[in-house]
N, C-alpha and C positions, 0 to 999 in steps of 0.2 A: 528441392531440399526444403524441410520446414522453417518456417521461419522461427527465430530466436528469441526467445523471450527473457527480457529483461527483469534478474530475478534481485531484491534487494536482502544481504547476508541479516540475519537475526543473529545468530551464533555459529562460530565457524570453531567444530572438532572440541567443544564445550565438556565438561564435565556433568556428568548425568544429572548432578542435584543441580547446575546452574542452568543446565537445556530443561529442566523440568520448570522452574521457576520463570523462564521465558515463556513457555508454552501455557503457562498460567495466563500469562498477561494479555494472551491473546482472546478472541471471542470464542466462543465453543464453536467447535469446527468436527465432521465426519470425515472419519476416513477413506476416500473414495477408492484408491487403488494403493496395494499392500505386497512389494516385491522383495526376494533375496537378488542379491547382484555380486561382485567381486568389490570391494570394500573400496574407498577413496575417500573416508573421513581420514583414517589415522596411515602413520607410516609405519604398519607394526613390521617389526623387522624381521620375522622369522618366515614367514611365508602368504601365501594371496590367502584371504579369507576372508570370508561373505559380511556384509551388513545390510542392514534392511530398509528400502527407500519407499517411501508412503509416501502417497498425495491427499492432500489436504484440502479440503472443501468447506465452506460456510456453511453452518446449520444454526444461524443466529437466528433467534424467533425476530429480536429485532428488525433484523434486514427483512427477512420474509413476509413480515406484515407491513413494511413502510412501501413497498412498492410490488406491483408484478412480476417483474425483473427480476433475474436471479443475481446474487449477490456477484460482484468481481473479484471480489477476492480467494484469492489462491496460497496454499502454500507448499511445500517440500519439507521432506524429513528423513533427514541421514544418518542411519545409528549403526556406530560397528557391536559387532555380536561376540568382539572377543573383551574390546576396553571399555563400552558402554558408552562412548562420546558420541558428540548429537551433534548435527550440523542443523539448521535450522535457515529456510528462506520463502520470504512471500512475493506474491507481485500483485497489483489490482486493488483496490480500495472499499471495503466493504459500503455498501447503500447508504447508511445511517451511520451516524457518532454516538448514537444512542447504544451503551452495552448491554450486556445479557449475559446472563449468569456463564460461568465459564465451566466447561465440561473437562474433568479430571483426568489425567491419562500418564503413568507410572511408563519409563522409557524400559524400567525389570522387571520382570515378573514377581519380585519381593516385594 
């Protein structure tokens, strides 16, 4: 069985404008992997329907030029596709406390 990785909540089932505003705060990060799944942000009440879970990867210039090593830090991103809510979680500590500029990322297509 894999083992478990201990993920720390940023935003849990958030309103788009406040999971956007979190995601701001973080370093600029690439999207490494980009799935639909059966939804587990929201309790919508009418029926099962898909949200989309992205994994989160460091693409700080910062981190990348203060060492060899690739950065540790990770994060998750859970967004339903009916309510627009955002769950938000990282784990692992990016290289450097040194920032970089933050990379923009809209949870709607508007």
């Amino acid at each position: 069985m894999p083992k478990r990785i201990p993920l720390r909540e940023l935003a849990i089932a958030a309103e788009a404008a406040d999971a956007e505003a979190n995601l701001e705060g973080l370093k600029s990060f690439d999207i490494a992997k980009s799935n639909a799944l059966v939804c587990t942000v929201c309790t919508h009440a009418v029926a099962p329907h898909k949200m989309r879970y992205r994994l989160l990867k460091c693409s700080s210039e910062a981190c990348s030029t203060d060492t060899d090593v690739d950065c540790g830090w990770r994060g998750k991103l859970f967004i339903c596709l009916i309510t627009n809510r955002a769950s938000i979680y990282d784990n692992g500590v990016h290289t450097t406390v040194v920032s970089s500029p933050n990379k923009k990322m809209k949870l709607t297509g508007a």
